[in-house]
Each structure stands twice: as C-alpha cells, then as structure tokens.
C-alpha positions as CSV (number, residue, x, y, z in Angstrom):
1,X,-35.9,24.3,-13.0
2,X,-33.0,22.3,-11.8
3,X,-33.9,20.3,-8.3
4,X,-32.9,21.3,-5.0
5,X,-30.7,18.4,-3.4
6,X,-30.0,18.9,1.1
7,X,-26.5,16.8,1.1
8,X,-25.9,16.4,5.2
9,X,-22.3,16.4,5.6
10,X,-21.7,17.9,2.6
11,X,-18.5,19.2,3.7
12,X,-17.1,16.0,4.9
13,X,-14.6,13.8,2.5
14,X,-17.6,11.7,0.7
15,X,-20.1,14.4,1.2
16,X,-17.6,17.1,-1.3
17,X,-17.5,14.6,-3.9
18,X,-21.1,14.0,-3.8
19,X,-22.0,17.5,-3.5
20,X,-19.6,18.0,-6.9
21,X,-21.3,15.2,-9.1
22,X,-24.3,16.8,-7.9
23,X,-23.4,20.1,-9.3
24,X,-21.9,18.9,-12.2
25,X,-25.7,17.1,-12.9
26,X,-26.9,20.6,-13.0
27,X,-28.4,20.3,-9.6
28,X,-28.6,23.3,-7.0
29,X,-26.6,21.7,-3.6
30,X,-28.0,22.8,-0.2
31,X,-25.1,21.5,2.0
32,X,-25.3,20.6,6.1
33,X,-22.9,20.1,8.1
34,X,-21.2,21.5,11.5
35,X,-17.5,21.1,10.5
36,X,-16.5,19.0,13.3
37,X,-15.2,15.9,10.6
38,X,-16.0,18.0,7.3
39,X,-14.2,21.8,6.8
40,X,-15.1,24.8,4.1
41,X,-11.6,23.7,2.8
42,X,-12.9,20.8,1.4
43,X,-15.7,22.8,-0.5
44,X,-13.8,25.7,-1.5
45,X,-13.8,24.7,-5.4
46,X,-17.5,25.0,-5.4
47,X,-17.6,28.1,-2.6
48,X,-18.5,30.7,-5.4
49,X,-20.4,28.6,-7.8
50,X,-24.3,30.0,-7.4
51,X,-26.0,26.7,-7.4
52,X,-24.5,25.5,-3.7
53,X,-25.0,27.1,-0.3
54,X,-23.5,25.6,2.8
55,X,-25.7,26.0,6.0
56,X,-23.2,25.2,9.3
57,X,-25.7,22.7,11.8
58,X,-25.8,19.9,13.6
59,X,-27.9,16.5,12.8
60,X,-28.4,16.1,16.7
61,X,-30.4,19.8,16.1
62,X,-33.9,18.6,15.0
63,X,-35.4,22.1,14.8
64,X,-32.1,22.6,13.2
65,X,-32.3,20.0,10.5
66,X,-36.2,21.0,10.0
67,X,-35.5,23.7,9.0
68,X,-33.2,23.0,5.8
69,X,-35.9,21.0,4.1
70,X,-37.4,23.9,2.4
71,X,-37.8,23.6,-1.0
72,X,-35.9,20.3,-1.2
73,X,-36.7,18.0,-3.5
74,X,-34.2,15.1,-2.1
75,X,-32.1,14.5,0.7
76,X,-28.6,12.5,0.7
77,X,-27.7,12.0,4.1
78,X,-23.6,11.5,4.6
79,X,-23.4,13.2,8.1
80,X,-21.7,10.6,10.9
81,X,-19.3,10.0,13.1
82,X,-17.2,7.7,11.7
83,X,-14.1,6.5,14.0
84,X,-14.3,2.7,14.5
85,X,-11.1,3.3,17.2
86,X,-12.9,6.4,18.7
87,X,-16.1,4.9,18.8
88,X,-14.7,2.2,20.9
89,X,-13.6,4.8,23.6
90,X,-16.8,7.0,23.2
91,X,-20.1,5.0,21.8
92,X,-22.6,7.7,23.2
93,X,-21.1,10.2,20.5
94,X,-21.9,7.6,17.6
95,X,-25.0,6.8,18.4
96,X,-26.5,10.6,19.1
97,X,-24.8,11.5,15.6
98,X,-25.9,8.2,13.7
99,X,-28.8,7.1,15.4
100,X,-30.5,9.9,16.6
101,X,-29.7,12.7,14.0
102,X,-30.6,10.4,11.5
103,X,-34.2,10.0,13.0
104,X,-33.8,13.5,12.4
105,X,-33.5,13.7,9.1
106,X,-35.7,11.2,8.6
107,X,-39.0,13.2,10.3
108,X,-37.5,15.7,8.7
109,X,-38.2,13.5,4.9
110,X,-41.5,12.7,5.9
111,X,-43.0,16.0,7.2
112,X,-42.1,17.0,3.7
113,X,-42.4,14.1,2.1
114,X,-38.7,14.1,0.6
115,X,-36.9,11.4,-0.6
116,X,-34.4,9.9,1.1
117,X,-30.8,8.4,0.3
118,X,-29.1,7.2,3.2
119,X,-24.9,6.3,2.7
120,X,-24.3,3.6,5.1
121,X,-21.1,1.8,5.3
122,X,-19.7,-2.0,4.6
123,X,-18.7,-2.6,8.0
124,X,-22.2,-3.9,8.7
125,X,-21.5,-7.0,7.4
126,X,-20.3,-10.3,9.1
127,X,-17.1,-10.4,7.8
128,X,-16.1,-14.0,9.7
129,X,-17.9,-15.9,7.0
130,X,-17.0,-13.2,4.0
131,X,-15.0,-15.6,1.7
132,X,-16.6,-14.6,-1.4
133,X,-17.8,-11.3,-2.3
134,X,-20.0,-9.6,-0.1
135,X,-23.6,-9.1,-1.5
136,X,-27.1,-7.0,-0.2
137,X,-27.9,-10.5,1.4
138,X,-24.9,-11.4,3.2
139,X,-25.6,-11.7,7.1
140,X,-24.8,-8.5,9.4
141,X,-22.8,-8.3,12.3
142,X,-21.4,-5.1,13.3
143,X,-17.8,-4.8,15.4
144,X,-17.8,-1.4,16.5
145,X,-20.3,0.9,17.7
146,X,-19.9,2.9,14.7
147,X,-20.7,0.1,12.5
148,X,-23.5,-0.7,14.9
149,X,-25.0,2.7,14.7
150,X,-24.7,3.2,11.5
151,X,-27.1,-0.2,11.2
152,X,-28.9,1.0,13.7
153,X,-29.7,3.8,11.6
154,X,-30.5,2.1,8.1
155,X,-33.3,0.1,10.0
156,X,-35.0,3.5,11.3
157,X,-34.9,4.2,7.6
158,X,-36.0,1.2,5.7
159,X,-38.8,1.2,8.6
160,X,-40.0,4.4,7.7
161,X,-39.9,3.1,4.0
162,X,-42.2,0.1,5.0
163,X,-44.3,1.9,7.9
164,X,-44.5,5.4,6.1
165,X,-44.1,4.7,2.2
166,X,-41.3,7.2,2.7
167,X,-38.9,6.8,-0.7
168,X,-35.9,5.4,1.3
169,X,-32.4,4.1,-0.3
170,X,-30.0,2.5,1.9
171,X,-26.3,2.5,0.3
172,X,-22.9,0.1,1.3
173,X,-20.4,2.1,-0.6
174,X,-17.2,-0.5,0.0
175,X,-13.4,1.3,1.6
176,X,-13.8,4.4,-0.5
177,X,-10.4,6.5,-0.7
178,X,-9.4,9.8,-2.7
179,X,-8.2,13.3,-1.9
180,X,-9.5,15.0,1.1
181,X,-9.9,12.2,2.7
182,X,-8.1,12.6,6.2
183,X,-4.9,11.1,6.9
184,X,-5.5,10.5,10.9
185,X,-7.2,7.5,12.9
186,X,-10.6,8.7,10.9
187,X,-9.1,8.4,7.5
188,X,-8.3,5.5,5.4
189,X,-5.6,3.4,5.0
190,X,-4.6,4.3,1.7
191,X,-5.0,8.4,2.6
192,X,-2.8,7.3,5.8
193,X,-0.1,5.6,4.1
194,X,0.1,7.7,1.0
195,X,0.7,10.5,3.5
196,X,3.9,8.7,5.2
197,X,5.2,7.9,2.5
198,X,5.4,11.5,1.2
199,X,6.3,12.4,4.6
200,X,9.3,9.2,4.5
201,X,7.4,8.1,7.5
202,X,7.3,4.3,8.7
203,X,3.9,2.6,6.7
204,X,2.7,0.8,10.3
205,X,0.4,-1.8,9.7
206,X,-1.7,-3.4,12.6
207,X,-1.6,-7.0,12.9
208,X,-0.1,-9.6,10.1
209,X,-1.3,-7.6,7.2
210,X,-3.5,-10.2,5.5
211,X,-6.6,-8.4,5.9
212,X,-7.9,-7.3,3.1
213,X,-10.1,-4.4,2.1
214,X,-12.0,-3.8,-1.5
215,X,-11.0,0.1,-2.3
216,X,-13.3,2.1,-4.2
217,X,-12.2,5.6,-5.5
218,X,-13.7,8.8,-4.5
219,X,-15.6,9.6,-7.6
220,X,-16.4,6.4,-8.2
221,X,-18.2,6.1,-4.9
222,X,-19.9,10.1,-5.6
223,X,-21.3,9.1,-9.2
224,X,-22.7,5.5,-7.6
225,X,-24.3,7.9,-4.8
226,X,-26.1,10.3,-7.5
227,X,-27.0,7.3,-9.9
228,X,-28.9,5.9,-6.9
229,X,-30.4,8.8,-5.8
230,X,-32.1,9.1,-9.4
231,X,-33.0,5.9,-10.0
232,X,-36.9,4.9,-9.2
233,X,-36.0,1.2,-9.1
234,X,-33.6,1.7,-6.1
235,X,-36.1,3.0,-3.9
236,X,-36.6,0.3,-0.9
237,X,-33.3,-1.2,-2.0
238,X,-30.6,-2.0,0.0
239,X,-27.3,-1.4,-2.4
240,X,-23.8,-2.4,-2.5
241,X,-20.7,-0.8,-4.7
242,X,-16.8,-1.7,-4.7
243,X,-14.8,-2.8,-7.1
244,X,-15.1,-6.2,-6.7
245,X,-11.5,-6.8,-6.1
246,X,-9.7,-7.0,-2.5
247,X,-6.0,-6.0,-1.9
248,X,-4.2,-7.3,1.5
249,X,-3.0,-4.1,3.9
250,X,0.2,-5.8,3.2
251,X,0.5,-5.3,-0.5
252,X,-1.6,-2.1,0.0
253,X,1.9,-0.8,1.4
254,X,3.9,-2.7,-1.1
255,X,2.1,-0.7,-3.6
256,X,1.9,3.0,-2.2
257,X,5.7,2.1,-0.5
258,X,8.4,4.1,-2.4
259,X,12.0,4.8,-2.2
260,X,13.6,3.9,1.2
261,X,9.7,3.6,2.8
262,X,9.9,1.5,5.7
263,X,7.0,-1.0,6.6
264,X,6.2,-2.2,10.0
265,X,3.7,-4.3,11.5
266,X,2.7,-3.0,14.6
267,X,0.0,-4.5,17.4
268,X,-3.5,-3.6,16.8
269,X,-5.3,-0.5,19.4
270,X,-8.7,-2.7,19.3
271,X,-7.9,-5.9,17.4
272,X,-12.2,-7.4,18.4
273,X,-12.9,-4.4,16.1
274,X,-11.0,-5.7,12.9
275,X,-12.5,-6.4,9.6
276,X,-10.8,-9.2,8.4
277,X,-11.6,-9.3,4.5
278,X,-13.9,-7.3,2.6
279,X,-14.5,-8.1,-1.2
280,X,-17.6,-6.4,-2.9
281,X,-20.3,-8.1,-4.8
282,X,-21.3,-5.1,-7.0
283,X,-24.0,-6.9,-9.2
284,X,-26.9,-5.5,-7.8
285,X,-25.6,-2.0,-8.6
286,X,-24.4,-3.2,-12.2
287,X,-27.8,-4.8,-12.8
288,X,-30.5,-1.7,-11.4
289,X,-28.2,1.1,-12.0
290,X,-25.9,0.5,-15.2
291,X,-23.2,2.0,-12.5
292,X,-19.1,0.3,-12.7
293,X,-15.9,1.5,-11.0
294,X,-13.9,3.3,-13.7
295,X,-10.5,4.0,-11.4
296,X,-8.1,1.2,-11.0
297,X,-6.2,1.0,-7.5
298,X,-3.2,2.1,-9.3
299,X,-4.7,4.7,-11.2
300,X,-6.7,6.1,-7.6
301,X,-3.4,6.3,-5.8
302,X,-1.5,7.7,-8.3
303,X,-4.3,11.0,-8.7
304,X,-4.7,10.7,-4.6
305,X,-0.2,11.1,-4.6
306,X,-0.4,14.1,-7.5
307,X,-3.2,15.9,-5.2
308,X,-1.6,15.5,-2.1
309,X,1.8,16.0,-3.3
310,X,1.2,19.8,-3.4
311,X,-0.3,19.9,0.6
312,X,2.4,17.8,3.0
C-alpha cells in the first residue's frame, strides 16, 4: 500500500512541485494549506488524480493541523510566509506562521510519531563572509524576520529531533525558480523579470546589480525534497541543494532581457535586508543522497518563458 505523505502548503509554488514528484513516486498526497500565498490553480493538474486531496487550513490552527495527521506516514512541511520586504513591515505575521505553526506541526509529528521534513531556506546564512560556496556548516545570520523565523523554526525542529528522537530533516533548498512561481514582491527574481520582459516592461534591478544568487530550478528543488524525505541517512541532517553556480542580478537580466527590454537599476526598499552573494556547496546532498541539478539556468528560463508565455 503506497504511503500517505501531509505536504503543508501544498498548494504554494514549491509545495505543487513537491506534491507532483510525490505523486509521480506512487505516493497518495494529503495537501494543507489556506490559499493565502498558494491557490487550487496551482494544483489543478493533479485536482482529479485519486491519490491527492487538498484540505483548506491554517498552520496557526493547532487543532486544525492535528487533525490532518491521520493515517500519515510523513509530513513535508513547505507552509510560510515568505516576503523578506513584507516581513520587514509586519514581523508578527512571520513569526505566528513560521515559528508558531511550525511548533504545530511539529506536536503534531510527535503525538503520532511522524516523520518530519522541514524546507527551510538559504537566507539563514551569513552571507558577509560567503566567498566560497555556502555549506551545512557555514555560520548563520539572518537579515529579515522571515529569514529569522524561519531559523527560528529549524531549531524548534532539530530540538525535537535531539529532545524527542523525533525523525527530523531540516532542508536549505538555494533561490529556487520555475513556473507558478509568483511574479510580485514574494516571487523571485527570475519569475519577476521573465514576466516584464513578456510584458516589454523595464527589468528594475535594486542596487548595483553585483549580487549574486545560486538558481535552482523548480523540479530540481521538488526531486531533492522527496529524495531527502526517503533517505534514513538524512534524518538529523541539516541539508543544502543549489547548483553550485552563482549568476549576478546584472547578467540575470542580461540573460532573460530580449528585444528592446530595458534594464534599470533602481534604489533598494530595504537595502540592511540584502543578500549579497549566495553560491551553494551541494556536496553533502551529492554525497548522502546521490541527488544533482539536472536544469541549466538557460534551459530553466527557457521552460519558465514557454509556460508563462501562454498566461501574460
């Protein structure tokens, strides 16, 4: 009997592609999410298909959350807020969502004893002294609330790994990019620009453009998410992926820039809260998982142009 997998935000932008390479394992999909950053739109290709129900809640709902873990055999845990710029202007709403829904799910795990993958983010890291690539034992620092609550929230879980002997995996998945990924402040910067373009909108780059960002595509990031979530050996691990390879925002709008495209460089809404270069150190993942990148920038915003070619 195939297992029963609880993806939280399941119908947000990493959480469909997760939810997918889930399904495509042969895995039933319980999804979770209140469609505040996520929308049935995004799961609509996988709507009918018997193996995947979507269940509309909230992480900040404990009794809520409880309640899903019937039956489950693992949770993957996706559901955040995720606006560095927003949270900036509203912290409270990042920490109730990362923090305290993800003590949710985690009591949640351990009342049923479920294992546990938890998708954290790069923007942990203290990128000031990142001149190499980044690996699992690079020094943290967080710039943003959001980044800070989302660390916030990988501690609470590698505690309850330590304190509880709950099966926990914490994962860094680097810039990940891909269709039905937004295109507003809370999307990335190659959704963002890919969508000017289309649109022959000015490409508006904050500051000088030399920061630099490692891009990972979106089913790259879903198959390193479901390779982890398999894997004994990753359990109490701490994980990294990217592509090991770091473009400038500058030549990131070089590249996606066609035709008459302008480019702009425009001052920065919170420049404290900019990352200034993030390069992955992937080895870990190479080494305990067998898991690569397979998409090359160029071919990932040349699928993410076709796809979003047919919506603008």
């Amino acid at each position: 009997m195939a297992e029963t997998v609880l993806v939280t935000g399941a119908a947000g932008f990493i959480g469909r592609w997760v939810t997918k390479e889930l399904l495509d394992r042969g895995y039933r999909v319980r999804g979770y999410d209140d469609l505040s950053g996520g929308s049935r739109e995004n799961v609509a290709a996988v709507a009918d298909d018997p193996s995947f129900t979507l269940v509309e809640g909230d992480v900040r709902d404990a009794d809520r959350v409880a309640a899903q873990f019937d039956n489950v055999d693992l949770c993957l845990h996706l559901a955040a807020e995720i606006d560095v710029h927003e949270s900036l202007e509203d912290p409270e709403s990042h920490f109730e969502t990362n923090v305290v829904g993800t003590q949710h799910v985690l009591e949640a795990c351990r009342r049923t004893d479920t294992r546990l993958t938890l998708v954290g983010t790069c923007m942990v890291y203290d990128v000031a002294n990142a001149n190499g690539g980044i690996n699992e034992e690079h020094p943290v620092d967080p710039a943003s609330p959001y980044a800070g609550t989302k660390l916030a929230g990988e501690d609470i879980a590698m505690s309850y790994y330590h304190g509880y002997d709950l099966p926990v995996t914490v994962l860094r998945p680097f810039n990940t990019y891909g269709p039905f990924q937004k295109t507003g402040n809370a999307g990335g910067v190659v959704s963002i620009f890919t969508k000017r373009d289309l649109t022959s909108e000015t490409l508006h780059i904050y500051g000088d453009g030399t920061q630099t960002r490692d891009l990972l595509y979106a089913t790259d990031c879903a198959r390193f998410v479901v390779d982890a979530s398999e894997h004994d050996d990753a359990v109490g691990e701490v994980i990294n992926a990217g592509t090991g390879k770091d473009v400038s925002i500058n030549e990131l709008a070089e590249l996606i820039a066609t035709g008459d495209t302008a480019i702009e460089h425009v001052e920065h809404h919170h420049p404290q809260s900019e990352v200034d270069r993030l390069r992955c150190d992937s080895s870990k993942a190479r080494e305990l998982l067998g898991w690569e990148p397979t998409v090359s920038l160029e071919e990932g915003v040349d699928r993410l142009r076709t796809w979003m070619r047919e919506r603008v």
